[in-house]
N, C-alpha and C positions, 0 to 999 in steps of 0.2 A: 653157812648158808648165805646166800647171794640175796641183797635185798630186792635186784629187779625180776625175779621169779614170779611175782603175784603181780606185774605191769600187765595192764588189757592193752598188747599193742595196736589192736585193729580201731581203739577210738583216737590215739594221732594219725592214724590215715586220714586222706582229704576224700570226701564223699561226694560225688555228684548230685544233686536235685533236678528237679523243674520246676523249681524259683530259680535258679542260673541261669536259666534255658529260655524262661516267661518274656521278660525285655527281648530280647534276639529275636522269639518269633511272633513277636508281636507288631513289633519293627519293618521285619520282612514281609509280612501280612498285609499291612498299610501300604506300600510301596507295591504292592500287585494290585492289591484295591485300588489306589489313586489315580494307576496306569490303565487300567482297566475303564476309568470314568472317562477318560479325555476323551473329545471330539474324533469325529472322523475328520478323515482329508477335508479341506476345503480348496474350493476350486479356486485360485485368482487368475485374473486380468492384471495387465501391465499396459497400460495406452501412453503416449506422447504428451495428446493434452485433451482438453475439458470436451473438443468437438469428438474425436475417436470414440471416447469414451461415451459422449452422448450420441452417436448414430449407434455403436454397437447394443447401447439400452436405452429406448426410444421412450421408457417411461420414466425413467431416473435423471433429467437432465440437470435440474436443480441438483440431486445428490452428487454428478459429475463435477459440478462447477463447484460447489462446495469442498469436495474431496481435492477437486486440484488447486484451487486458492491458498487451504491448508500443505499440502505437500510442496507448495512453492516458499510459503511461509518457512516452513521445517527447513527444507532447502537451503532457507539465505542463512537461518540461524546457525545450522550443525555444520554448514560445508566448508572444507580447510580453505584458509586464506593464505596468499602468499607474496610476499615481496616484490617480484617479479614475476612476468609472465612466463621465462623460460623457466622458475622454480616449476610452474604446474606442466611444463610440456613435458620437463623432465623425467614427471612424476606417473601422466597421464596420460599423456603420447599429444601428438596434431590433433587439432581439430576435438579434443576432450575438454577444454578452457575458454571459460567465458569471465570478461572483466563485466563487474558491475562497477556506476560509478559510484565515489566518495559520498556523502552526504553535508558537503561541507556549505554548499549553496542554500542550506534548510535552516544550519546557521547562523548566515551572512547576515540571510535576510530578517532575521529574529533580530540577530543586534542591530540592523539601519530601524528596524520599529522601535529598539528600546530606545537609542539618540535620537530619536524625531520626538517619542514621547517625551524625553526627559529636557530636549530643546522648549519645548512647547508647553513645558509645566506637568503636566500631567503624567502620572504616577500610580 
């Protein structure tokens, strides 16, 4: 007689649940809910500069001038800089480049203060 005669093959089979299943649509549940919460469209405006902006909303002009002081700030920080000017025409075409100057005048004059101070004693 064959020992494997009395083996229950049916408990090494692999069984499914819904603990397998729980993670997965729990998952997918959240990701309908989340999309479900977001905002509707919001309308924007795109103006030139601070006056557009303040004739098109005749009550917000402070918020105008605020918003474009800020986006000019952003401006100088994030926008590529380049060795050359034909680098940018190359890039952006005519008429897309604008040179700001160096800031090298803001130190000049900080060092002729420190040698006048340090001429004159004062420290």
């Amino acid at each position: 007689m064959k020992r494997t005669k009395k083996i229950n093959h049916s408990s090494f089979r692999k069984s499914w649940s819904a603990r397998h299943l729980t993670p997965v649509a729990l998952a997918v549940t959240a990701v309908f809910m989340l999309a479900g919460c977001e905002k509707s469209d919001e309308t924007v405006s795109l103006y030139q500069n601070a006056d557009d902006c303040s004739a098109a909303n005749p009550g917000k002009a402070a918020e105008c001038t605020t918003a474009y002081t800020n986006a000019v700030k952003e401006a100088e920080r994030t926008a590529p800089k380049y060795a050359t000017r034909e680098d940018c025409v190359a890039e952006f075409g005519e008429g897309q480049c604008q040179q700001t100057p160096a800031q090298a005048g803001v130190a000049r004059k900080t060092r002729r203060r420190r040698k006048a101070a340090a001429a004159s004693g004062c420290r």
